[in-house]
N, C-alpha and C positions, 0 to 999 in steps of 0.2 A: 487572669483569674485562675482559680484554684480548678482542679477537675470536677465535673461538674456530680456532686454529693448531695443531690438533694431526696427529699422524700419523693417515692415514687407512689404516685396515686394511684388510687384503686380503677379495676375495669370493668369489674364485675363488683363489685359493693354495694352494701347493700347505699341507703341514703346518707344517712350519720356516716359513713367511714367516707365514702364519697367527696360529704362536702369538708369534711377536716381534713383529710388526703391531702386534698385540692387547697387550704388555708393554708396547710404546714409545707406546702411546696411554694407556694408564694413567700413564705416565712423564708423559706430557706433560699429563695434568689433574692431575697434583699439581702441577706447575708451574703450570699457568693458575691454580688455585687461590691460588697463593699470591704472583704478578704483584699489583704496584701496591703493597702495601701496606710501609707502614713498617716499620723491624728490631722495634718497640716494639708491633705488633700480630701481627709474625710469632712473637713472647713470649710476645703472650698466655694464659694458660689460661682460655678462655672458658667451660666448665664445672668448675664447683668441685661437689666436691671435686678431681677429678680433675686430673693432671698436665698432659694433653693440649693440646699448644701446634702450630700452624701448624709451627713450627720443630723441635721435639719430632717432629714426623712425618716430616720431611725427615732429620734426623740420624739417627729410628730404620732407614728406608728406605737410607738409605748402609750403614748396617750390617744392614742384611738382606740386600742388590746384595753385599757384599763377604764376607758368611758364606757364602749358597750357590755364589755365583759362584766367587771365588780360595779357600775354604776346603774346600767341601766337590767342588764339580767340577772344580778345577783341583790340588787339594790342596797348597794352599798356606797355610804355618802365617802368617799374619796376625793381629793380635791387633786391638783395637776401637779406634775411634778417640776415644771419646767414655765415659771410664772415673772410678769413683772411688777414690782413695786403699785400699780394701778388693778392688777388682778388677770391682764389680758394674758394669752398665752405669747410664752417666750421661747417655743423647742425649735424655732427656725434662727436665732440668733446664737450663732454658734462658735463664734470671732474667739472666744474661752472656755467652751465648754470644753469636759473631761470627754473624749470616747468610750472609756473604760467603763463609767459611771452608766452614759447614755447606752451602751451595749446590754451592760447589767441590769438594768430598770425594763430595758424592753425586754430581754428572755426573759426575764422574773413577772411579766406579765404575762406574757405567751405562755408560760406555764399554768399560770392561776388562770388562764383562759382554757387551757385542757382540760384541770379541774373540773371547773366549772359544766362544762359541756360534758365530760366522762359520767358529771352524778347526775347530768339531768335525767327526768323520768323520759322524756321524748321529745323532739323538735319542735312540739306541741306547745312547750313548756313558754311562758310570755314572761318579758320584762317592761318593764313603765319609763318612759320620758317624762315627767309631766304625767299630762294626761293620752300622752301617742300610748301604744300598745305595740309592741316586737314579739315576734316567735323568734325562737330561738334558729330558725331555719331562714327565717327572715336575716338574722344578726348573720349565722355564716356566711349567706350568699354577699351582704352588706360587704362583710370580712375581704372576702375571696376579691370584690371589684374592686374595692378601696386600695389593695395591695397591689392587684395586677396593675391598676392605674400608676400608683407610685413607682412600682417598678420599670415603667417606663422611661419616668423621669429619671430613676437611678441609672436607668443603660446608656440614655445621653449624657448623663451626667460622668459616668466610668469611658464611656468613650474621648467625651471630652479632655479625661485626666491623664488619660495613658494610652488612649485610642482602642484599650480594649473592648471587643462588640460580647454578645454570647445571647440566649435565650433568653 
C-alpha cells in the first residue's frame, strides 16, 4: 500500500471538525486500502462463501454516503446506483463492474456529503427516515462506525490479496 496520506484528525476540535476529521479518515483508509491493485483484485471475493469484494465495499459505501447524506438529511428522493432488475441492491455483485465508475460515484458522494454537512446551521440540524428522526451528529458518528466496520473487512480482504496488513 501506498504511504500512508490520509486526513489527519483533529485533537483539539472543536465537535463538527472532530467528527468529519474522523469520517474523512475512515474515507481515506478505504481508499489506501484499495490503492495499487488491479480492477480483477479489486473483484475479488476473497472469502467464500461470502460476496464481500474490495469493490463490493466501495460501491456499498457510495450508497451508504448517498442514502444518509441526500436521502435522509438533505431529503432528497435519489434512488441507488447500483440495482437489480427486481429493485434489490446490486453493489456487492461485482464479477463486471467498472472500478473507475464505482470509485467516481463514491468520491462524488463523499463530496456532496461535505456539502451538505459544510451548510448545515449545526449538528443539531435533523433528517427523516420515514417517520425515524436523525441529527446530523447522529448520521456522523453512524458514518465514522459504518466505515470503521468495513474497513476492517477491507484489511482482510488486502491482506488476503497481497498479504499487505497496515492501519
Amino acid at each position: 500500500m501506498k504511504s500512508d496520506q490520509r486526513t489527519e484528525t483533529p485533537r483539539t476540535g472543536d465537535e463538527r471538525s472532530t467528527l468529519t476529521g474522523f469520517l474523512d479518515y475512515q474515507r481515506d483508509t478505504l481508499a489506501m486500502k484499495c490503492a495499487g491493485l488491479t480492477a480483477e483484485q479489486l473483484r475479488t471475493r476473497a472469502l467464500a462463501p461470502s460476496g464481500l469484494s474490495l469493490l463490493g465495499l466501495v460501491r456499498h459505501l457510495a450508497e451508504v454516503e448517498r442514502s444518509w447524506f441526500r436521502n435522509v438529511l438533505n431529503n432528497e428522493a435519489r434512488n441507488g446506483f447500483w440495482k437489480h432488475p427486481d429493485g434489490t441492491f446490486a453493489e456487492f455483485d461485482t464479477d463486471t463492474a467498472d472500478p473507475d465508475e464505482a470509485f467516481t460515484v463514491w468520491r462524488r458522494e463523499c463530496d456532496h456529503a461535505r456539502e451538505l454537512v459544510a451548510a448545515a446551521e449545526s449538528l443539531d440540524v435533523i433528517g427523516h427516515y420515514g417517520e425515524e428522526v436523525f441529527s446530523l451528529r447522529w448520521i456522523l458518528t453512524h458514518m465514522i462506525e459504518e466505515y470503521a466496520r468495513h474497513n476492517g473487512h477491507a484489511d482482510l480482504l488486502r491482506e488476503h490479496l497481497n498479504g499487505e496488513t497496515g492501519e
